[in-house]
C-alpha positions, -999 to 999 in steps of 0.1 A, spaced: 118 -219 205 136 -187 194 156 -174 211 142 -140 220 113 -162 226 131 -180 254 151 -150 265 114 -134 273 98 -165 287 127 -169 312 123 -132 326 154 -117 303 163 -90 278 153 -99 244 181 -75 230 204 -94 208 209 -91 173 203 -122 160 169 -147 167 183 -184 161 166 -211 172 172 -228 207 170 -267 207 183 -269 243 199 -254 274 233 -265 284 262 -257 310 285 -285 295 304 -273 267 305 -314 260 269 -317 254 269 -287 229 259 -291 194 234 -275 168 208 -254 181 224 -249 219 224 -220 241 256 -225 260 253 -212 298 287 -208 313 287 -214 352 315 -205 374 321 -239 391 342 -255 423 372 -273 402 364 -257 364 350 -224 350 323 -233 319 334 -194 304 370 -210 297 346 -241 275 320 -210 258 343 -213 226 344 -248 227 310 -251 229 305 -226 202 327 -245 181 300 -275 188 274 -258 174 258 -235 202 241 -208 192 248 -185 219 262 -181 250 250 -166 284 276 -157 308 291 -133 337 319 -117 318 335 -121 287 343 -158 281 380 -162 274 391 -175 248 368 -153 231 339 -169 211 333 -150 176 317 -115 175 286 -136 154 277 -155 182 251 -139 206 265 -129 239 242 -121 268 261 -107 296 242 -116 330 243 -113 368 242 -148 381 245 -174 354 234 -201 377 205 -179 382 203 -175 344 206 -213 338 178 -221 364 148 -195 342 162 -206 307 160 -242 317 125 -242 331 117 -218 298 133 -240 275 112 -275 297 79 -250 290 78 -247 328 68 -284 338 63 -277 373 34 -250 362 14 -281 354 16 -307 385 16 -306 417 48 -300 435 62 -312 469 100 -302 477 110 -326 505 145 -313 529 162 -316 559 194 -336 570 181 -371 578 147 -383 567 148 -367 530 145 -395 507 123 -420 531 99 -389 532 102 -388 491 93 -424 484 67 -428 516 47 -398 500 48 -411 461 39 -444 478 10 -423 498 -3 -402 464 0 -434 442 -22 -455 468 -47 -428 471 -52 -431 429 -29 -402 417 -3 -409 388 26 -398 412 63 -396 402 96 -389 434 127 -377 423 152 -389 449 187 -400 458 180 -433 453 159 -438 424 127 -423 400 95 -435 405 69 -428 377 37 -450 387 50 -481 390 80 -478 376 116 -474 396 148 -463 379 173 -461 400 196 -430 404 229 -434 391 241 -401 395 258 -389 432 238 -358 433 200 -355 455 188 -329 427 195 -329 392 207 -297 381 185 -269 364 182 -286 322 182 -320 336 155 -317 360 128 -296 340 134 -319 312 127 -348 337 98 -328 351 87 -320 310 87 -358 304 69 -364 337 39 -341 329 36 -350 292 37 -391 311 3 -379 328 21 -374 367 -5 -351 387 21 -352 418 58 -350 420 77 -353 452 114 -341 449 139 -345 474 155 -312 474 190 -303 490 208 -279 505 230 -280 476 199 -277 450 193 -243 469 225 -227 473 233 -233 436 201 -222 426 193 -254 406 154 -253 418 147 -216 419 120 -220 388 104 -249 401 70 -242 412 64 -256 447 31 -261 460 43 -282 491 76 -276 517 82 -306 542 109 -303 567 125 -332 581 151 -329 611 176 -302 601 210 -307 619 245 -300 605 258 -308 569 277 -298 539 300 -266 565 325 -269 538 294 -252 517 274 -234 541 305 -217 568 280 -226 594 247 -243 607 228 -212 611 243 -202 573 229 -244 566 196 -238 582 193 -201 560 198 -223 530 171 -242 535 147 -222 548 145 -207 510 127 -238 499 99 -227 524 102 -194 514 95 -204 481 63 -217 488 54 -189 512 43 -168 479 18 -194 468 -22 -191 474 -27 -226 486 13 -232 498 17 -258 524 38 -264 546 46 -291 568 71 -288 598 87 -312 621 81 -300 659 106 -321 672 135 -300 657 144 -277 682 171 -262 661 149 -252 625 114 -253 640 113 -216 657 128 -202 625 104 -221 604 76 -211 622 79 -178 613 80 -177 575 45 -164 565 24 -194 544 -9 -198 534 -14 -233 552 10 -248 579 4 -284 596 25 -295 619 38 -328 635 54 -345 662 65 -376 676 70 -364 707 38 -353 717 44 -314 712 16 -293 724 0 -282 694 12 -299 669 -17 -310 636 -2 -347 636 8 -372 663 26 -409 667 3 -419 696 12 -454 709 48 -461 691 58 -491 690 88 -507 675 101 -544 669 117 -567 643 85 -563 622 85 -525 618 75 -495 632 39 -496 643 13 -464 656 -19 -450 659 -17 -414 634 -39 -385 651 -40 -358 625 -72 -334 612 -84 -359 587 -91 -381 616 -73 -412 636 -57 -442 614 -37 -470 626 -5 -472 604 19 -499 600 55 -495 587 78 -523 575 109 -501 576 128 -502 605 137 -476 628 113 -454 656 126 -422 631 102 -436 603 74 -425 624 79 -385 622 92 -397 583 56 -410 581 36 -380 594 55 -357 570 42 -379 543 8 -380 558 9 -342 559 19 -336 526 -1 -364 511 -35 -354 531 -32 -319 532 -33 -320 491 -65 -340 491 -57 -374 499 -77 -396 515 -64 -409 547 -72 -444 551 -57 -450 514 -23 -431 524 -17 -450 552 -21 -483 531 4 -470 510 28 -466 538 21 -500 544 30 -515 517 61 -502 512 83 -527 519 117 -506 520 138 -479 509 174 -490 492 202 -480 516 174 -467 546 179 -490 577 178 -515 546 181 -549 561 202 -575 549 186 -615 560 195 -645 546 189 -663 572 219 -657 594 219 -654 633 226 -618 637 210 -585 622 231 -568 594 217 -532 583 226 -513 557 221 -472 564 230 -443 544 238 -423 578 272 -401 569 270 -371 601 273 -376 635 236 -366 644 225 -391 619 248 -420 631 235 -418 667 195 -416 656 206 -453 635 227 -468 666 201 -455 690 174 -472 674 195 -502 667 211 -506 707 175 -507 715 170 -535 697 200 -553 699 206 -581 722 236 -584 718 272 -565 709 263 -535 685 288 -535 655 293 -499 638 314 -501 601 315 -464 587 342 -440 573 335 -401 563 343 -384 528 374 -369 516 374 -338 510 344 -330 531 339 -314 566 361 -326 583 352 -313 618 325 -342 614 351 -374 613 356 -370 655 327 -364 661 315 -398 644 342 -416 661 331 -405 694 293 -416 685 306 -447 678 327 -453 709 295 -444 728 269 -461 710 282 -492 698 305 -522 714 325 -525 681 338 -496 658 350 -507 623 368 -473 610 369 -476 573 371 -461 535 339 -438 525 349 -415 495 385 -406 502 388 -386 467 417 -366 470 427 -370 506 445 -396 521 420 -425 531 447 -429 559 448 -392 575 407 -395 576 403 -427 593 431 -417 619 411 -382 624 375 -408 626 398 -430 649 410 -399 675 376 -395 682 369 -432 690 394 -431 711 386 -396 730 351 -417 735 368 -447 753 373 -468 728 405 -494 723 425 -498 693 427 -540 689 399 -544 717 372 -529 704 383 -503 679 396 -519 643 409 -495 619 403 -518 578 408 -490 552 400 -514 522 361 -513 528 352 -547 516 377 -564 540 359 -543 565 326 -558 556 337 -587 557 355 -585 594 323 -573 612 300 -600 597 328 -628 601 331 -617 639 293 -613 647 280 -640 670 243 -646 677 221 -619 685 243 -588 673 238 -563 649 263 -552 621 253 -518 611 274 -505 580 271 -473 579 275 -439 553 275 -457 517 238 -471 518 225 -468 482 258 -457 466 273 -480 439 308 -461 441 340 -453 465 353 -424 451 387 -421 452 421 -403 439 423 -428 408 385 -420 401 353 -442 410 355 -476 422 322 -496 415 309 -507 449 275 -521 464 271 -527 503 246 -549 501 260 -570 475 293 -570 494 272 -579 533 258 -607 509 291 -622 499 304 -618 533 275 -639 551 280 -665 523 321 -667 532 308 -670 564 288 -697 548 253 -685 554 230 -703 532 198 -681 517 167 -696 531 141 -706 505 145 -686 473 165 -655 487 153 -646 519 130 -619 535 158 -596 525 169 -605 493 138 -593 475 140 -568 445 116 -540 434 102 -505 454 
């Protein structure tokens, strides 16, 4: 595309001098080369309009950016002076892709908790119902059949990466795409020219401060994603009743269509969980929704997966889904990396891998998991460095409260000193009741902390490990450290000298 051509397509002045022609859009001067329009994006640690001449020097053809880039980049070079370059990055991308999203149909999936169990249970819902469906989540891809994980520690790809994913995606066929979209995908403007169809809310609580100044400012973020979708002639959007805190701000965004669904028996609400009931097995209930009354059977764990499931149901359904064939989907989905995962080889005790990393989120998973728990409750978690911090008491007190045994450990300490957080995760702990050598153990290396709640679980506890679920790194001041949790649970039980039963075990099995 020329770039006048792509300067138009993406709502811009055409007015530059020269008319090269534009092989890609890129905000990393180290992925320039021939044919590249460099964008130059103000950032948290670096500023891409000190890298505009390097990137010129590459082979970008241009450069769009806030002010002059300094160094300067030759007075050949097109310049186009803009507002917002993230805002700029986001039209040119989606130009540049041939606006992907134009040709599918899009669901944006947020909240705080729920986000990518929600993503996966509505590919697995669209794929069932005979769609050629595609989710774009924390944890992996999933085109079809296929699943790729995600190696990348980011929930949404930024602007060029995901309408080129979204390009190959419709050129692949896909007639749905579900994308777990964050908070951080909306304040940074990395998904303002995707074209949403669907908004689904899952339970918004409090995140990412160190972003957003406060929860209202949090729950303002995300409410753009719905607002998004508000402008559409068939947008739909689906909202969780149960959130006391989002749903009565929701509510009052103007949309075409609007189901909505509770657990909890709200009056009004499109979709119900009549008859809940949860056990080793999974998560069992009767769905009551417009499309009629299904029985539907989960084999995730956790009473939560029920609202996860009728925010699937609403999605997939209210886009023309059968009913009876989404909830087979659910069915057979037999987990979600790093979601109330489940690690089983046999052993005595339940260990359970969960991706929960606030407060809010740690008590939904030890809730569920006291519940079900017959014995003492172990709890293994850190909190990240350079993160809210106000977040790391408030954990430990959870803890305290929740479970018999709190395991304060390493999450991503980056910069910070792993010691200073765990102290500030302990203090809470201990405001909550808990003793330090009785029941409170503070194990900064992460895998030695693994390793001490599995070799001190008797018969009948539960080992959650908490905050890292799908992760495969601990980042830290020397960089990333390669880490899996369930890998490491696995090589604790087998110390311990748990023995696989038959192949691998229940848990043990590989694939979506």
């Amino acid at each position: 595309m020329k770039l006048r051509e792509l300067l138009r397509s993406a709502g811009m002045s055409p007015d530059v001098a020269l008319d090269p022609e534009v092989s890609a859009v890129e905000y990393d001067s180290r992925r320039s080369g021939a044919g590249v329009l460099f964008v130059a994006v103000p950032g948290f640690h670096v500023d891409g309009h000190r890298f505009a001449s390097a990137a010129v020097s590459a082979g970008a053809i241009g450069v769009v950016a806030e002010r002059l880039p300094d160094p300067p980049i030759p007075g050949s070079v097109p310049l186009i002076l803009v507002e917002a370059s993230r805002v700029a990055l986001s039209a040119l991308a989606a130009a540049a892709a041939g606006h992907p999203s134009r040709r599918m149909l899009v669901a944006g999936i947020t909240g705080t908790d729920g986000k990518t169990t929600t993503t996966t249970m509505l590919w697995a819902a669209w794929r069932e119902a005979g769609e050629k469906a595609a989710s774009l989540s924390t944890v992996d891809a999933r085109v079809g059949d296929e699943v790729t994980p995600n190696p990348a520690r980011i929930t949404t790809l930024e602007a060029p990466e995901l309408h080129r994913r979204l390009a190959g995606l419709a050129a692949a066929g896909c007639t749905r795409v579900a994308i777990e979209t964050s908070s951080h995908a909306l304040h940074l403007h990395r998904v303002d020219d995707v074209d949403y169809d669907i908004a689904v809310f899952t339970r918004i609580t409090s995140e990412h401060l160190d972003v957003h100044g406060s929860r209202e400012g949090y729950l303002r973020t995300k409410r753009r994603l719905l607002e998004m979708v508000s402008g559409r002639p068939q947008g739909l959007a689906v909202l969780n009743a149960d959130d006391g805190f989002a749903f009565p701000s929701l509510i009052q965004v103007p949309v075409a269509r609007r189901l909505v669904y509770s657990v909890t028996g709200a009056p009004g609400a499109d979709l119900a969980a009549l008859g809940l009931r949860v056990d080793a097995a999974g998560v069992r209930f009767t769905a009551a929704t417009p499309w009629g009354r299904s029985p539907v059977s989960l084999r995730l764990a956790g009473g939560f997966n029920a609202a996860n499931a009728l925010a699937a149901i609403g999605a997939a359904c209210g886009s023309g889904a059968d009913l009876d064939r989404v909830v087979q989907g659910l069915a057979g989905l037999e987990r979600v990396t790093g979601r109330m995962e489940r690690v089983d080889l046999g052993q005595t005790f339940q260990v359970v891998v969960d991706y929960a990393h606030t407060a809010d989120a740690l008590e939904t998973v030890l809730t569920e998991l006291r519940a079900a728990t017959g014995g003492r409750l172990w709890a293994v978690f850190g909190s990240a460095g350079e993160r809210d911090r106000e977040k790391r008491p408030a954990m430990g007190e959870v803890a305290a409260r929740l479970a018999d045994v709190v395991v304060v450990t390493d999450e991503d300490p980056r910069d910070e000193d792993r010691q200073t957080i765990i102290e500030e995760i302990a203090a809470g702990a201990e405001a909550g009741g808990a003793v330090r050598g009785v029941n409170l153990h503070l194990v900064a290396d992460r895998a030695q902390a693994v390793a001490f709640a599995i070799g001190g679980a008797a018969a009948g506890d539960t080992v959650l490990l908490a905050g890292k679920g799908h992760e495969k790194t601990i980042e830290t001041a020397g960089g990333a450290v390669p880490w899996d949790e369930r890998a490491a649970a696995i090589e604790a039980l087998r110390r311990r000298g748990v023995v696989p039963q038959g192949d691998a075990g229940p848990g043990i099995r590989r694939g979506p």
